[in-house]
C-alpha positions in Angstrom: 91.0 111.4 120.8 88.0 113.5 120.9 88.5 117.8 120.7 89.9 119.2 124.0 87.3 120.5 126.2 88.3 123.3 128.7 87.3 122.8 132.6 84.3 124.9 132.2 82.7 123.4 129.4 83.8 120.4 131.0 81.8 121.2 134.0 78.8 121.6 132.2 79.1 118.5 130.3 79.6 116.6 133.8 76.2 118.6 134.8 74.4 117.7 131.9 73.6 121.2 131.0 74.6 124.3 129.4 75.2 126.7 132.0 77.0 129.2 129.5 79.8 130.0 132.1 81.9 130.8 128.9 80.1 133.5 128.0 79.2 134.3 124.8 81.0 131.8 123.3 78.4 129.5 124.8 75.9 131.5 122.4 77.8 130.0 118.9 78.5 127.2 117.5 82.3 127.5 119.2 80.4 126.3 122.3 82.3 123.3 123.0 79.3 121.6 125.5 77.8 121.3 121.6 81.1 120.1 119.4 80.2 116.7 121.4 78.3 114.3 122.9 80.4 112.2 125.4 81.9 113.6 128.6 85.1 114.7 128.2 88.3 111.7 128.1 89.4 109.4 125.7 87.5 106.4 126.5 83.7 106.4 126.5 82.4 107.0 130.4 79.0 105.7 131.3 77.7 107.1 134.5 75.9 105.4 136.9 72.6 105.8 138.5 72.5 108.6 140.7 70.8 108.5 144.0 68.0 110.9 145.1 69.9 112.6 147.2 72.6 113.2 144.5 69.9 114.6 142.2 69.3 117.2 144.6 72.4 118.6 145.1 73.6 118.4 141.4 70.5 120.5 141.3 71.9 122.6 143.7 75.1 122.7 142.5 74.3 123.7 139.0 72.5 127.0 140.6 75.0 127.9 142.1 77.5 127.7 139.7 75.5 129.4 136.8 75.3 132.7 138.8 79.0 132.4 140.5 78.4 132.0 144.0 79.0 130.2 147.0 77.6 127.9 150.0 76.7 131.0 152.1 75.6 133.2 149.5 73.2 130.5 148.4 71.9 129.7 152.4 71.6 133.9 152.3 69.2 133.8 149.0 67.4 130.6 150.4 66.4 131.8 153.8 65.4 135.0 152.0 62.9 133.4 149.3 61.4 130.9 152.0 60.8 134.2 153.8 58.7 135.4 151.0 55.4 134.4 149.7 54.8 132.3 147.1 57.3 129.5 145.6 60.4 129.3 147.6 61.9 127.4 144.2 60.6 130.5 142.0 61.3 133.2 144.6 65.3 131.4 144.9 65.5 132.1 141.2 64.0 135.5 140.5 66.4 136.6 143.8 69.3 135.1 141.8 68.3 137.0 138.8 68.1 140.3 140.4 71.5 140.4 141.3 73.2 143.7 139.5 76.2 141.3 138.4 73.4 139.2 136.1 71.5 142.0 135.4 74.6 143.7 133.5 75.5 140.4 131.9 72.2 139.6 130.8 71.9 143.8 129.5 75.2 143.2 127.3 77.3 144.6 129.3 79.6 141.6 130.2 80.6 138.7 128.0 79.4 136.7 131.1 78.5 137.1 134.9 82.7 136.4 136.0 83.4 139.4 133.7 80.3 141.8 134.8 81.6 141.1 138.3 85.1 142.7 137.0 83.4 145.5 135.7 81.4 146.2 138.4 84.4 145.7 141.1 86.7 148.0 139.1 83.8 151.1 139.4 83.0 150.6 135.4 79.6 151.5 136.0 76.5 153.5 138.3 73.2 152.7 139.6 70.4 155.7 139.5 74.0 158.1 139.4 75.7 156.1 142.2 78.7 154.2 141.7 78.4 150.5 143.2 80.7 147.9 143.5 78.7 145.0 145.5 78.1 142.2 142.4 75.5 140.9 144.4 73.3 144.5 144.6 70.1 143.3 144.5 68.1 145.8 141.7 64.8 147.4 141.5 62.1 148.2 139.2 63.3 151.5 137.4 66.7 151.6 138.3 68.9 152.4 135.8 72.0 150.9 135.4 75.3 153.1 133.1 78.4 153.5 132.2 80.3 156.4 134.3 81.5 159.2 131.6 85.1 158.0 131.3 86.5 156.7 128.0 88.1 153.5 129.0 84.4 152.4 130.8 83.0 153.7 127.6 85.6 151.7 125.4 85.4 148.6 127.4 81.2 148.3 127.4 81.3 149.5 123.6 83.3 146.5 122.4 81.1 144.0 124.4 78.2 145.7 122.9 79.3 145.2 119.7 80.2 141.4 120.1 76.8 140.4 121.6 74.6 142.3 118.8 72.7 138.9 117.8 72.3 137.9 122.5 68.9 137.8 123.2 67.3 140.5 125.5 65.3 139.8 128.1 62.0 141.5 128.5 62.5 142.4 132.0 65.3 144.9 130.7 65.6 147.9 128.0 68.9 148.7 126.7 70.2 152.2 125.8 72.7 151.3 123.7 73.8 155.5 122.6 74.0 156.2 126.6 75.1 153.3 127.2 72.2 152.2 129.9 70.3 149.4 131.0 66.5 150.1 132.8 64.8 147.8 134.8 61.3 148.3 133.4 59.7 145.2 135.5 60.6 142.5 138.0 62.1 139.2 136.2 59.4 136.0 136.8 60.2 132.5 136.7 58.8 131.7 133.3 61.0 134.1 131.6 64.5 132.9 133.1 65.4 130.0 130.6 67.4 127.7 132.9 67.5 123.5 133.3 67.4 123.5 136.5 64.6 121.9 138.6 64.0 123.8 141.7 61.7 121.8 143.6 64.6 119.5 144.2 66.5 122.6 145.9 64.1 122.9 147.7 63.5 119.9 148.7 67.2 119.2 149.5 67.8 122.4 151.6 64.8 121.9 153.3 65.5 118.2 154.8 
């Protein structure tokens, strides 16, 4: 038998793609949607063909699940970005990516975005001085996102800071890490969100 996969792992195995719901275990080598390359079970699985429409809403699906949220969250976001100018596909991502949950995963915060939420629901943290607790806070250029001045927020952030030295930061944010702070100093765009998902066929698929 192959090594035990956990349901979330297993989930991204079934998607074909890491969707680094684990955190940043997903960022080593522990990352078991790497240890193998079968689905999970003991006897080999081969998967059919998948139709079109099935396509589009693993498509779907796999959005939705890498940032956490659900069906009318997703028809909020979409009606929103085909409201804007420009790519609905791009402007359904970059929407996603401003949400303050992401934001303070992606900043190093959070191990992941099911753990910023906790932080953010428990009033771990402030926006420009103000203490929010909406994961879905949609942020602005310059806001500033911190840790309010008490020592088990302080203690909490610290360690996750320490255990997500080698994470990647995005360009789109500058981390603090004396404060501790994050600053939105621009607007995330499509080409620097590094995500397998192809959005035309969201779009195409909430559009029909």
């Amino acid at each position: 038998m192959g090594r035990y996969v956990g349901p979330v792992c297993r989930l991204c195995r079934r998607e074909g793609a890491k969707l680094f719901l684990k955190g940043s275990r997903c960022h080593t080598k522990l990352c078991s949607y790497e240890k193998r390359e079968t689905p999970p079970g003991m006897h080999n699985w081969r998967r059919g063909k998948i139709s079109e429409y099935g396509q589009r809403l693993r498509e779907k699906q796999k959005l939705k699940r890498y940032y956490g949220i659900y069906d009318k969250q997703f028809r909020s976001y979409f009606y929103k970005a085909e409201n804007q100018s420009g790519n609905t596909g791009e402007n359904l991502i970059v929407l996603l990516e401003r949400r303050l949950d992401n934001a303070v995963c992606r900043g190093k915060f959070a191990h992941s975005r099911r753990h910023a939420r906790q932080l953010i629901g428990h009033g771990h943290l402030l926006v420009n001085g103000k203490k929010v607790t909406i994961p879905s806070y949609i942020i602005q250029e310059g806001d500033v996102i911190q840790v309010r001045d008490k020592e088990n927020s302080k203690k909490v952030v610290q360690e996750v800071l320490e255990s997500s030295a080698t994470r990647d930061l995005p360009s789109w944010l500058e981390l603090a890490q004396e404060t501790p702070a994050i600053k939105i100093v621009q607007l995330p765009v499509r080409s620097e969100i590094q995500i397998e998902i192809r959005e035309q066929m969201i779009v195409e698929f909430c559009s029909r």
